[in-house]
N, C-alpha and C positions, 0 to 999 in steps of 0.2 A: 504494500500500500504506500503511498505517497505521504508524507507529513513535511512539517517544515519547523526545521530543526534549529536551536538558540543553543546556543553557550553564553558563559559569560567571557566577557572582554571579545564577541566575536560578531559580524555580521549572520543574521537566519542566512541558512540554506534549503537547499529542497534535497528531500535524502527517500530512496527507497527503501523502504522495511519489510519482512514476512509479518504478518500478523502472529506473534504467537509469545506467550508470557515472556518469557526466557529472551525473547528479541528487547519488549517493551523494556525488562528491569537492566539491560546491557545499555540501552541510549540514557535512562535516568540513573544510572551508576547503584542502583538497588529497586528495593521497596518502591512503587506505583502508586502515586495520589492522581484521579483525574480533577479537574477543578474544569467548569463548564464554562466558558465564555460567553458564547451566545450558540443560539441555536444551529445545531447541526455540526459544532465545533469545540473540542475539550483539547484544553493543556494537559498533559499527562508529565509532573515532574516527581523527584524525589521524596517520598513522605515525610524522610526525618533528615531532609537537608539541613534545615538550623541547627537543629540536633545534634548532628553531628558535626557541625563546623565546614560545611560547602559553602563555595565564595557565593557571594550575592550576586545575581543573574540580570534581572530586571522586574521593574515595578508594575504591577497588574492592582486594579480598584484597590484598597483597602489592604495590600499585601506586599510584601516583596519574595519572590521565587529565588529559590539559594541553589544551586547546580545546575547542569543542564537540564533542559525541557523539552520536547516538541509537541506540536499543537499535529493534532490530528483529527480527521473526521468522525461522526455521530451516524452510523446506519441507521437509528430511530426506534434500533428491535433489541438496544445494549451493546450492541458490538460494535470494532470500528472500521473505518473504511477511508480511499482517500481524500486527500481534503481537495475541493474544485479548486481550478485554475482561479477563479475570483479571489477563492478563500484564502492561499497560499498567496498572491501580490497585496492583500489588505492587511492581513500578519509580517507579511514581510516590512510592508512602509510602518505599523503598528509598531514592532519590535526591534527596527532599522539601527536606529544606533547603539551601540553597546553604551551601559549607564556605569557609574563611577559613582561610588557609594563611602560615606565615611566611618562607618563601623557603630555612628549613634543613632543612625534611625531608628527607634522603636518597634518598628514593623519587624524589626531583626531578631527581637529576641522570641523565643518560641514557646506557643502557644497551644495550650488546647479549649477546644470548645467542646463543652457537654448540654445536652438537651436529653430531657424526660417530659413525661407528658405527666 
């Protein structure tokens, strides 16, 4: 499948991937968080990037992403698929320049969220 791939300190790429666990947790350097961006499209980065001290990547709403990332397509059925030619140039201009981060952003330090009903 087609995704389109960040580092930190690097321009996105367009990278081919097999669809399959062991591919996914190899480009985010372990453990798999998808975080959903808009429809039809999820960041798929490292769960316990802060955690473990991964450099800081890029800033998405309300968060900063610490290792590599790649955004890849939403099939709609749970599984993924690639991301359209549109999707892949509006991420690219989106996540275009590498960010430069000073180690006090807030958003750094890590966090969990719990909910119960």
């Amino acid at each position: 499948m087609r995704i389109l791939k960040v580092e930190p300190g690097r321009f996105p790429f367009e990278k081919d991937m097999p669809d399959t666990l062991e591919a996914i947790q190899q480009e985010v350097e372990g453990l798999f968080q998808p975080v959903y961006m808009e429809e039809g499209v999820i960041l798929c980065c490292n769960e316990e990037g802060k955690l473990i001290g991964m450099q800081p990547n890029r800033r998405i709403p309300g968060d900063i992403i610490c290792g590599p990332f790649f955004l890849v397509g939403d099939d709609g059925e749970g599984g993924f698929c690639s991301l359209t030619h549109q999707q892949i140039q509006r991420y690219k201009e989106y996540f275009r320049e590498p960010e430069q981060f000073t180690g006090a952003e807030p958003e750094l330090e890590p966090r969990m969220d719990f909910y119960w009903l």
